[in-house]
C-alpha positions in Angstrom: 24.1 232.9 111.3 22.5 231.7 114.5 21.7 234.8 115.6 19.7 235.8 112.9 17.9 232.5 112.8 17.0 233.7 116.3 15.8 237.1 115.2 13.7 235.7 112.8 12.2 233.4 115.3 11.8 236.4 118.0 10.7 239.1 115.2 9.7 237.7 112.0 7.8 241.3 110.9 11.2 243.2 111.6 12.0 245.7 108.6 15.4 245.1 109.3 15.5 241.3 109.3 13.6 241.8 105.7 16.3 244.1 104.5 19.4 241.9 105.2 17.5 238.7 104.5 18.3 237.9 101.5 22.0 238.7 101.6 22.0 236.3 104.7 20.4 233.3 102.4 22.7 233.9 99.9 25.6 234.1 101.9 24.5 231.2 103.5 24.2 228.9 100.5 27.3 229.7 99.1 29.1 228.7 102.6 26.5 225.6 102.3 27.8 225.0 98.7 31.6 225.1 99.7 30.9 223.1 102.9 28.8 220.0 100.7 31.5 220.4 97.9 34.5 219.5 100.8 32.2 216.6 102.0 31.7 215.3 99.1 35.1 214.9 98.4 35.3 213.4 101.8 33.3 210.6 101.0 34.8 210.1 97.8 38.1 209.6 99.8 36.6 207.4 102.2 36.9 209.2 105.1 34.9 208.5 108.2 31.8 210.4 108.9 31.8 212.5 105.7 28.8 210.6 104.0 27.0 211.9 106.7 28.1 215.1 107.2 27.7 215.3 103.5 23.9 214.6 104.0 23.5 217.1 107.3 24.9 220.2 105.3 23.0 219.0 102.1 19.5 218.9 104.3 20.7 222.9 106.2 21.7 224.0 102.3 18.0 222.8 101.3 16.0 224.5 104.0 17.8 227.5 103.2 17.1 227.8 99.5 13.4 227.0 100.9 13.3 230.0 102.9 15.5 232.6 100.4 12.2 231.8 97.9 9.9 232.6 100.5 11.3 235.3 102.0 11.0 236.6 98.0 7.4 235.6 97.9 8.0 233.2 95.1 6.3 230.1 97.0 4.0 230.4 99.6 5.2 227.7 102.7 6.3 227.4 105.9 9.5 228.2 107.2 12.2 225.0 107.0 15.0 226.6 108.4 15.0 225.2 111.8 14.3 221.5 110.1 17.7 222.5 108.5 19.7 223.2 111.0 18.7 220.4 113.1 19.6 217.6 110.6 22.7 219.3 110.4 23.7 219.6 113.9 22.7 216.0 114.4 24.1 214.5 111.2 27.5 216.4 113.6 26.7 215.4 116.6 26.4 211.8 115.0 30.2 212.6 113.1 31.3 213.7 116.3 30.6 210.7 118.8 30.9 207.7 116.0 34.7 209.2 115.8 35.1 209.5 119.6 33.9 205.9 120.5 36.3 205.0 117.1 38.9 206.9 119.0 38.4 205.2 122.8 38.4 201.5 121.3 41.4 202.6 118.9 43.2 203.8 122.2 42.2 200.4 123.9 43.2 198.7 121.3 47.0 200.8 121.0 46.9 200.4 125.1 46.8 196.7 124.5 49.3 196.4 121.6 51.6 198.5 123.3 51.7 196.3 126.6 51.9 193.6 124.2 55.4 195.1 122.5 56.2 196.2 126.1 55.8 192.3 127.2 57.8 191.1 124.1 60.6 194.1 124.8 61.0 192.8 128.1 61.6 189.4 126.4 63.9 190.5 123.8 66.0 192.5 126.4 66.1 189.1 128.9 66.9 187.0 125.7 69.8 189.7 124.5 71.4 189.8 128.1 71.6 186.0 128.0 73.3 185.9 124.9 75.2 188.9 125.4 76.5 186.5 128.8 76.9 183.5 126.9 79.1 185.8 124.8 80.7 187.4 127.7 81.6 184.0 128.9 82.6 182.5 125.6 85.5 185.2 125.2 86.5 184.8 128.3 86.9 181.0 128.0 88.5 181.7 124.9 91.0 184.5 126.6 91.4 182.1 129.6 92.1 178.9 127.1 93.9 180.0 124.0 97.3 179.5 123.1 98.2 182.8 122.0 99.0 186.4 123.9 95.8 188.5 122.7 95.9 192.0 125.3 94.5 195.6 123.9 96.6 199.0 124.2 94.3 201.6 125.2 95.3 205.5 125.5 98.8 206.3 126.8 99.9 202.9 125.6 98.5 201.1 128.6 97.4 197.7 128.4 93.7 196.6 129.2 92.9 194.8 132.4 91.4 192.2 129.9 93.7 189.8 128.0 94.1 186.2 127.3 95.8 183.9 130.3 98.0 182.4 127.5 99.9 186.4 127.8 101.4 185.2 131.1 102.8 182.3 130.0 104.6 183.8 127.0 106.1 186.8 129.1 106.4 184.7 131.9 104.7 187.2 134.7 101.3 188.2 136.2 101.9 192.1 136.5 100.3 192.5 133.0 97.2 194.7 133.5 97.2 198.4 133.2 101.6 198.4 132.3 102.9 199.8 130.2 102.7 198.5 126.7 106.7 199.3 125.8 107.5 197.6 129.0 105.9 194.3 128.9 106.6 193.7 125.1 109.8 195.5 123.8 111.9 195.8 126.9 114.6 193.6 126.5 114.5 192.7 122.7 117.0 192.9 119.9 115.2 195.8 118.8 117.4 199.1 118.2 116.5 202.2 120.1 115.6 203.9 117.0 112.9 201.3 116.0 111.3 201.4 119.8 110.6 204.9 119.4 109.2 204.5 115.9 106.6 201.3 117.2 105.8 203.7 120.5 105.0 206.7 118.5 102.9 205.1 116.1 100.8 203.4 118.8 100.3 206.8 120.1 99.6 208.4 116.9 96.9 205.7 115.8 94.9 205.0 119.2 92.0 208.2 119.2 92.8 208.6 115.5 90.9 207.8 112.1 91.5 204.1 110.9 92.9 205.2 108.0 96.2 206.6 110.4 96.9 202.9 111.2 96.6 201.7 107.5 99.0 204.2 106.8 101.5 203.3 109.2 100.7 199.8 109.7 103.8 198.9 107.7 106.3 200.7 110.4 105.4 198.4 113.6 107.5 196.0 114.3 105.7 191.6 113.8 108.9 189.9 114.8 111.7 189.9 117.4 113.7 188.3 120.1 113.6 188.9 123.7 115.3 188.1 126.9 112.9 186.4 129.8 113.6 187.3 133.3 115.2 183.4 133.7 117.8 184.5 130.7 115.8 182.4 127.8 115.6 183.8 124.6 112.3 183.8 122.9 110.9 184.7 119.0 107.9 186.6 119.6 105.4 187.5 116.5 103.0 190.1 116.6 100.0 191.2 115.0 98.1 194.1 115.0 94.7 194.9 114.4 92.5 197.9 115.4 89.4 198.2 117.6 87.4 201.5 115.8 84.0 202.9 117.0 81.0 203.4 114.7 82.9 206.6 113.4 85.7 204.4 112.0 87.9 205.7 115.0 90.7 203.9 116.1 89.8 203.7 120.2 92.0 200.8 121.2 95.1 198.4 119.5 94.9 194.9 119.7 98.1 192.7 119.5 98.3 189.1 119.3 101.4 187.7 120.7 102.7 184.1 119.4 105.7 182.3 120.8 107.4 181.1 118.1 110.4 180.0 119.6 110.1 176.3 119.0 108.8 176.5 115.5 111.7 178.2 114.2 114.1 176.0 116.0 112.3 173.2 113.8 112.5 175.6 110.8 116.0 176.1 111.5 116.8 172.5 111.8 114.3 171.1 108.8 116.4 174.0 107.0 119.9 172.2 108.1 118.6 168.9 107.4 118.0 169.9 104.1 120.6 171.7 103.4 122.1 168.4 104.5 120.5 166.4 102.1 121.1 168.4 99.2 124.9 168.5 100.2 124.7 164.9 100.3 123.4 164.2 96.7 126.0 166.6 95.4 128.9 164.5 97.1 127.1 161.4 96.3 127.7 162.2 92.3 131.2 162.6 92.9 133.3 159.6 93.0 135.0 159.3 96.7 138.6 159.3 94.7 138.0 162.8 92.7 136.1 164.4 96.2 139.2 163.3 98.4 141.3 164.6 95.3 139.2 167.9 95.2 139.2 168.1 99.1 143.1 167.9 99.4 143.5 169.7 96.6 141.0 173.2 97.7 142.8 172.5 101.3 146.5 173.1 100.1 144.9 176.3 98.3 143.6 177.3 101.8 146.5 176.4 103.5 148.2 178.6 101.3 146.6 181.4 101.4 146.5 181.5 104.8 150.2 182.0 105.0 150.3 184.6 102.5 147.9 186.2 104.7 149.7 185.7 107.8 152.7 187.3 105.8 151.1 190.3 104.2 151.6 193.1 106.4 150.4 195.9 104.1 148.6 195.8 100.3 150.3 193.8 97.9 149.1 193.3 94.6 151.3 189.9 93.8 149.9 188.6 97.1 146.6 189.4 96.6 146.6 188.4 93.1 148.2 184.9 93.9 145.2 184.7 96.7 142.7 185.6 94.2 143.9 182.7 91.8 143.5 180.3 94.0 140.4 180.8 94.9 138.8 181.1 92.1 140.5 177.7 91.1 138.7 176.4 94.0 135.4 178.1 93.2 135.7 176.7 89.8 136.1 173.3 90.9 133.7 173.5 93.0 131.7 174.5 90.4 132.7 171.7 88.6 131.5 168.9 90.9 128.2 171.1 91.6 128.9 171.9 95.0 126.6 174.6 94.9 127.0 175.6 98.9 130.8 175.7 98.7 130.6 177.9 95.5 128.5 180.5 97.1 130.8 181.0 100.1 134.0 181.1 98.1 132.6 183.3 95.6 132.2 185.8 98.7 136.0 185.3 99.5 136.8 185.6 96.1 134.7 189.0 96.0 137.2 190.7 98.5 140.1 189.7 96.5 138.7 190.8 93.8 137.9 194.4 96.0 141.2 194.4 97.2 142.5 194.1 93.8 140.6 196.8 91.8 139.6 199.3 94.6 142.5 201.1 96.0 140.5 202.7 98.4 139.8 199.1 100.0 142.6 198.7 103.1 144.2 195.7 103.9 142.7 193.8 106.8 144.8 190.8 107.9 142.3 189.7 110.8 139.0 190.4 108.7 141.2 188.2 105.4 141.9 185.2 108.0 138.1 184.9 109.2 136.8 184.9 105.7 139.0 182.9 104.9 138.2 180.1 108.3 134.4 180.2 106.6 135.8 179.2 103.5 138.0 176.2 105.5 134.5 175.4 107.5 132.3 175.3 104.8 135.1 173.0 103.4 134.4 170.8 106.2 131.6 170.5 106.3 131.4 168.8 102.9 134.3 166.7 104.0 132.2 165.9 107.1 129.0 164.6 105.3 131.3 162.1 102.7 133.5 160.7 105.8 130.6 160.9 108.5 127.2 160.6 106.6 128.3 158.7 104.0 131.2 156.9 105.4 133.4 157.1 102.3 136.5 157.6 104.4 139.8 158.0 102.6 140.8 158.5 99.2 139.2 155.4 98.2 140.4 153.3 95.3 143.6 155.0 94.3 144.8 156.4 97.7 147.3 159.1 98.1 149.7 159.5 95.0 152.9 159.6 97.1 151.7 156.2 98.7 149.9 154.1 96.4 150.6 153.4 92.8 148.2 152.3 90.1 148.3 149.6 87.1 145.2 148.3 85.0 144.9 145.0 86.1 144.3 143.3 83.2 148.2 144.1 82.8 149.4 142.3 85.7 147.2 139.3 84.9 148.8 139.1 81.3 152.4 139.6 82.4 151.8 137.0 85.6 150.9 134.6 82.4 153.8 135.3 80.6 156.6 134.6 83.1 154.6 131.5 83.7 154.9 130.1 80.3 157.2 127.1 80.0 159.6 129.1 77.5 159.8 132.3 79.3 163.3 131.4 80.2 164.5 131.3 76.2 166.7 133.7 75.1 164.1 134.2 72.0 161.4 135.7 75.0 163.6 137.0 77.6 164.4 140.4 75.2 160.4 140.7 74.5 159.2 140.1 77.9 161.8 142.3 79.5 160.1 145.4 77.3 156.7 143.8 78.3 157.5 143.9 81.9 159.5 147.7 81.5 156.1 149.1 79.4 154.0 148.0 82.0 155.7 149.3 85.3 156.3 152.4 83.5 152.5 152.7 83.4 152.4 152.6 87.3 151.2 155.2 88.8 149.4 156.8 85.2 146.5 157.8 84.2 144.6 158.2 80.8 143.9 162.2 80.5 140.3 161.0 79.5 139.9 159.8 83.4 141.6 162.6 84.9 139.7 165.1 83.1 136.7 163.1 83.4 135.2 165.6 85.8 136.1 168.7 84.1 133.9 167.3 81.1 131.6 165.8 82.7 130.1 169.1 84.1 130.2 170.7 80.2 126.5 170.2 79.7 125.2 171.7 82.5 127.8 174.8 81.9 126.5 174.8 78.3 123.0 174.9 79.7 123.7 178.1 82.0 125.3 179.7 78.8 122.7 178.9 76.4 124.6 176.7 74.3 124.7 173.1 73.1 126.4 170.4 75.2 130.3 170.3 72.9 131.5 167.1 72.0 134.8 166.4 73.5 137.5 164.9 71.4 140.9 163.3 72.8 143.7 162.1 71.1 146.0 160.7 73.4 148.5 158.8 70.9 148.8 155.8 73.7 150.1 158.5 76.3 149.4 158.3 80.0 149.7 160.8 82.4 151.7 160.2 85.5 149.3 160.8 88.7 151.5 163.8 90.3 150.2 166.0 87.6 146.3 165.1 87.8 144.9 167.9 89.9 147.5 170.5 87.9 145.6 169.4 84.8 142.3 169.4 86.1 142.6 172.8 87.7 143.9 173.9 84.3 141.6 172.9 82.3 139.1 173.5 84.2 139.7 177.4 83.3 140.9 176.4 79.7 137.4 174.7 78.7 135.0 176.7 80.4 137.1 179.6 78.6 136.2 177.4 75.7 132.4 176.9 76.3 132.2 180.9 77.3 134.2 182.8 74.7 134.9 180.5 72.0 131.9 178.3 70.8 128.9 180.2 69.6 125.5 179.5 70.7 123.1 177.0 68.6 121.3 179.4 65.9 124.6 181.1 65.4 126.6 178.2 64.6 123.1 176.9 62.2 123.4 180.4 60.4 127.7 180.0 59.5 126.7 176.1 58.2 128.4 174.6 61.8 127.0 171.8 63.9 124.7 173.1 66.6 126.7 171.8 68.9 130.8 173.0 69.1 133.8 170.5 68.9 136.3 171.0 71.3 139.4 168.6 70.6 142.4 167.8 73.2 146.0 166.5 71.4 148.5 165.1 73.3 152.2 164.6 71.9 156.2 164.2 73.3 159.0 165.5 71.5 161.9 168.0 72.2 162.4 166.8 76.1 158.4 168.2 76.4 155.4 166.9 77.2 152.8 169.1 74.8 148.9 169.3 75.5 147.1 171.3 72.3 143.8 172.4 72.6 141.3 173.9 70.2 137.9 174.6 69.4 135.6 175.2 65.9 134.4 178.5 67.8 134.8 181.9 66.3 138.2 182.4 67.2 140.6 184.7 69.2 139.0 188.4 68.9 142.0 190.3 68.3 140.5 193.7 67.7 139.0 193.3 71.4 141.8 192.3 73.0 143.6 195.3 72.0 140.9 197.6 73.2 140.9 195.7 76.5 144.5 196.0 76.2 144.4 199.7 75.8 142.1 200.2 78.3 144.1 198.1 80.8 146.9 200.4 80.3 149.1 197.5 78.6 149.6 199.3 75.7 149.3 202.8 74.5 146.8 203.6 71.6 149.5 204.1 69.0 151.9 201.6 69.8 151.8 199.1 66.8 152.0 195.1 68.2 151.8 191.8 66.6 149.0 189.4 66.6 151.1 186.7 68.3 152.7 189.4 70.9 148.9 190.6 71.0 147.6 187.4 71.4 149.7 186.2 75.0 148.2 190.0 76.6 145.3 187.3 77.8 147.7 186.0 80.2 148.3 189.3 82.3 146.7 189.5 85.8 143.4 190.9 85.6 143.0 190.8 81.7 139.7 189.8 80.8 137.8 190.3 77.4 134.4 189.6 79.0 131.4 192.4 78.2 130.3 191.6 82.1 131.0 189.8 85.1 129.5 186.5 85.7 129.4 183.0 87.7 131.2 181.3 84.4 133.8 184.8 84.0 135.1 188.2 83.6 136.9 188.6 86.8 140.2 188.3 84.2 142.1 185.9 86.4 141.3 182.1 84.3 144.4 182.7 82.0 146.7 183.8 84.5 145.6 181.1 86.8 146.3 178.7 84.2 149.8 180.3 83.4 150.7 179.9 87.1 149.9 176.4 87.7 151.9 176.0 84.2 155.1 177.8 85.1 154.9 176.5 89.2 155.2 172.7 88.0 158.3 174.1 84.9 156.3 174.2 81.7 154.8 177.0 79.7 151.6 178.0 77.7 151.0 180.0 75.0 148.7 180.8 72.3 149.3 180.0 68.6 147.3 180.6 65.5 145.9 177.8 63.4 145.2 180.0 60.6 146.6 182.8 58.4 145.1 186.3 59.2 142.4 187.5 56.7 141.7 190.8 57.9 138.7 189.5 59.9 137.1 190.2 63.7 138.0 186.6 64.6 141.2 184.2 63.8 141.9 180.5 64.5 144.0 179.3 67.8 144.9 176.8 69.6 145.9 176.8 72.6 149.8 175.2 73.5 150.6 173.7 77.2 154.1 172.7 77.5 155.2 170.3 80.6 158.8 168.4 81.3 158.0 164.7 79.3 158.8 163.1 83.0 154.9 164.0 83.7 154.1 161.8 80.4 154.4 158.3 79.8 154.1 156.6 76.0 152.5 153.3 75.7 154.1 150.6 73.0 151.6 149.5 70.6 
């Protein structure tokens, strides 16, 4: 386009130049048109220099329409194209240096700014490194002050030259840095071989591993053991672990945090026995010091006992081992009894291998194994014994004493008879015959008991049985007809009736809503009747429960090989089956039964001291599940002494 401006200039009369003229103008507005159109839109977008520009190609697109019309002849003028071109080239040359001197002070002004951020960066890093020191320095304190083992496990279960000073103390050496982690920690532990391995594999398999490999197996590595010092001291160590991942949630190092917590469970242990202790104490404390030295001397001849059936047993023998099963579960029901709840849990475990012994035939005899189960049973024995003689002070049998030594009277007895002799006609012959019977009743009462006193224990601890079971605390009803009990014969009587009610309270008497329903009390009546006649001493007891479930004794019966299915027996023949070793008619076995050895207990201590027991029907049989008993104790009348009224 320059060019031909030139040749216009240099030949204005040039044929040529008049041929291609107006094709040039017109080409030439149209590239003016599209040029001003862009500017415009320039300035309409606020961009720099295009207001001008705008006006420069506006004043070119002018002088060139100027020229097209009179290159055609249509106007007779001058030529403006040079006019054109000049405002255009300086409205651009104008553009051009207003945006470079924008430019220089925009790159001053950057130049400045960025010296500036570089001034401030240099401040930022200075102020970073100082509290990235302060931080340095913190840990360190905190690693050189702490009381607890903090050290990292890096690859190749190696331990970081950096842990807390606290980790020498606890394993009692400086060699720490860069050993091995199984070494330092685990060497000499009560760990097994089998866990070691397990804890050193897992390190391994977590450290260069995602996190999500130690969540998974966090579970398998070991928080607590013991382990032998170098000076021979035992310490509890605790452990905790933790990972140390990158920004890529992989595991790079282990941290374990060691604790020493030898001392605290030495406290643990003995705030655990001082308890223990205490609660022992309250349970001995609700039992008078005559019935606990009665119970003691009582579980210790049971002991005694069956340690010489023990030390006599060479090989299985059922009679043995039944005999050794009775007796202690008389003791465990005692103990029961008096709520000595520690005592009951560790004879319940001897009782457990009788019971093993008894219905496993697969179970061997182990005389040495029997005789140390049988030494905890003595030493948790003991131990109660220790705390009522040693904490308590309540040595001796107390009021009463020993049976074989000491005899008791009420005292209001003495007082009355020591009034009698003293009256001034107490040497008639009118009151000699009276006070002689006076003065025979009386002594004959030394050295008895009312059966309410003796069995005061037994029903004493009926309400908080009844509880266990569900059921309402019975009421307890004793006739004694004016007979007392002659001491000897006490702990026979408790230990048997100790089975016979809680028989009672289990099987008999039906729970509350039960008892509502069939138009009963809520809560059951168990009666006690005492009696002498025929050279016998007779104790009767019953209850207004449901009854002896005959149908279900014979099915037991059947099933415990007794009798056969067809074989045809009679309710009362049926009735005594309850007394064989190892009958019960419990659906499972509990605390309160169903180990089938109450009844044959009872029989035992019957038949040892020359009576009998049996159970007789109160009622005639009306073709129903259940049927009214009683239950019949007979002992020599010696054991039983009857009051004058």
């Amino acid at each position: 386009m320059a060019l031909t401006i030139a040749s216009m200039m240099i030949h204005p009369n040039l044929d040529v130049f008049q041929k291609v003229r107006s094709a040039f103008f017109i080409s030439a507005l149209l590239i003016g048109c599209a040029a001003l159109y862009q500017t415009i839109r320039g300035a309409m977008l606020k961009r720099p220099g295009a207001i001008t520009l705008a006006i420069g190609i506006g004043l070119f697109w002018c002088a060139g329409v100027h020229d097209m019309l009179l290159a055609f002849g249509l106007i007779g003028s001058t030529s403006m194209l040079f006019s054109g071109v000049l405002g255009f080239v300086i409205s651009m040359l104008y553009v051009a240096s207003n945006i470079f001197a924008n430019t220089f002070v925009e790159n001053k002004r950057l130049v400045h700014d960025l010296k500036i951020m570089n001034d401030n960066l240099e401040d930022l890093v200075a102020q970073r490194t100082l509290q990235l020191r302060q931080k340095t320095n913190d840990i360190q304190n905190m690693l050189q002050n702490m009381p607890q083992g903090i050290l990292t496990v890096v690859e190749g279960g190696v331990i970081h030259p950096e842990y807390s000073a606290y980790l020498e103390q606890i394993f009692e050496t400086k060699e720490i840095a860069s050993k091995s982690m199984m070494e330092l920690v685990f060497s000499k532990t009560t760990l097994g071989s089998d866990i070691l391995s397990q804890v050193e594999a897992v390190a391994g398999a977590c450290i260069g591993e995602d996190k999500m490999n130690f969540e998974f197996n966090t579970h398998l590595m070991v928080t607590e053991f013991d382990k032998t010092m170098p000076n021979g001291k035992v310490k509890s160590l605790e452990l905790s672990w933790s990972p140390i991942c990158n920004e890529d949630d992989v595991c790079e190092k282990l941290m374990l945090c060691v604790r020493d917590v030898t001392e605290l469970k030495a406290l643990a242990a003995e705030a655990g026995q001082q308890k223990r202790e205490l609660e022992m104490i309250g349970q001995v404390l609700s039992v008078n010091q005559e019935k606990f030295h009665q119970f003691v001397d009582s579980s210790m001849q049971f002991i005694d006992e069956n340690k010489d059936i023990i030390e006599k047993t060479n090989a299985k023998d059922m009679d043995a081992i039944g005999l050794l099963f009775r007796n202690m579960h008389t003791i465990k029901g005692n103990a029961r009894t008096y709520g000595l709840l520690q005592l009951t849990n560790v004879v319940h475990e001897t009782e457990q291998t009788y019971d093993n012994l008894r219905k496993n035939p697969e179970v061997e005899w182990d005389k040495a194994q029997l005789l140390e189960q049988l030494k905890e049973t003595f030493t948790a024995l003991q131990e109660y014994s220790k705390v009522n003689e040693v904490k308590l002070g309540r040595k001796g049998p107390g009021r009463r004493g020993g049976v074989d030594k000491f005899l008791m009277v009420q005292k209001d007895h003495i007082e009355s008879l020591i009034e009698t002799l003293e009256q001034p006609d107490a040497k008639s012959e009118g009151v000699k015959d009276a006070l002689f019977r006076r003065v025979l009743g009386t002594l004959k009462q030394i050295g008895t008991e009312k059966i309410g006193d003796i069995l005061a224990g037994v029903t004493d601890s009926l309400p908080s049985l009844a509880k266990e079971l569900g059921k309402e605390p019975p009421v307890v009803v004793i006739h004694d007809e004016g007979i007392v009990v002659r001491n000897q014969i006490g702990d026979l009587l408790k230990n048997t009736f100790m089975h016979l009610l809680r028989n009672s309270m289990d099987h008999g008497l039906e729970t509350a809503d039960i008892r509502v329903a069939q138009g009963k009390p809520s809560a059951g009546q168990i009666e006690l009747n005492l009696s002498v006649s025929e050279g016998k001493f007779w104790l009767k007891l019953r209850d207004d429960g449901k009854g002896l479930a005959l149908g279900h004794i014979r099915r037991k019966a059947i099933e415990s090989g007794l009798i056969t299915a067809d074989q045809q027996v009679p309710p009362e023949q049926l009735a005594q089956m309850i007394f064989a070793s190892g009958f019960s008619t419990a659906a499972a076995v509990t605390e309160v039964s169903g180990r089938g050895v109450g009844m044959d207990a009872v029989k035992g201590f019957i038949e040892r001291e020359g009576g009998s027991i049996e159970l007789r029907f109160t009622g005639p049989d009306t073709g129903g599940d259940f049927r009214p008993f009683e239950t019949v104790l007979g002992l020599p009348d010696k054991f039983a002494v009857v009051v004058d009224a």
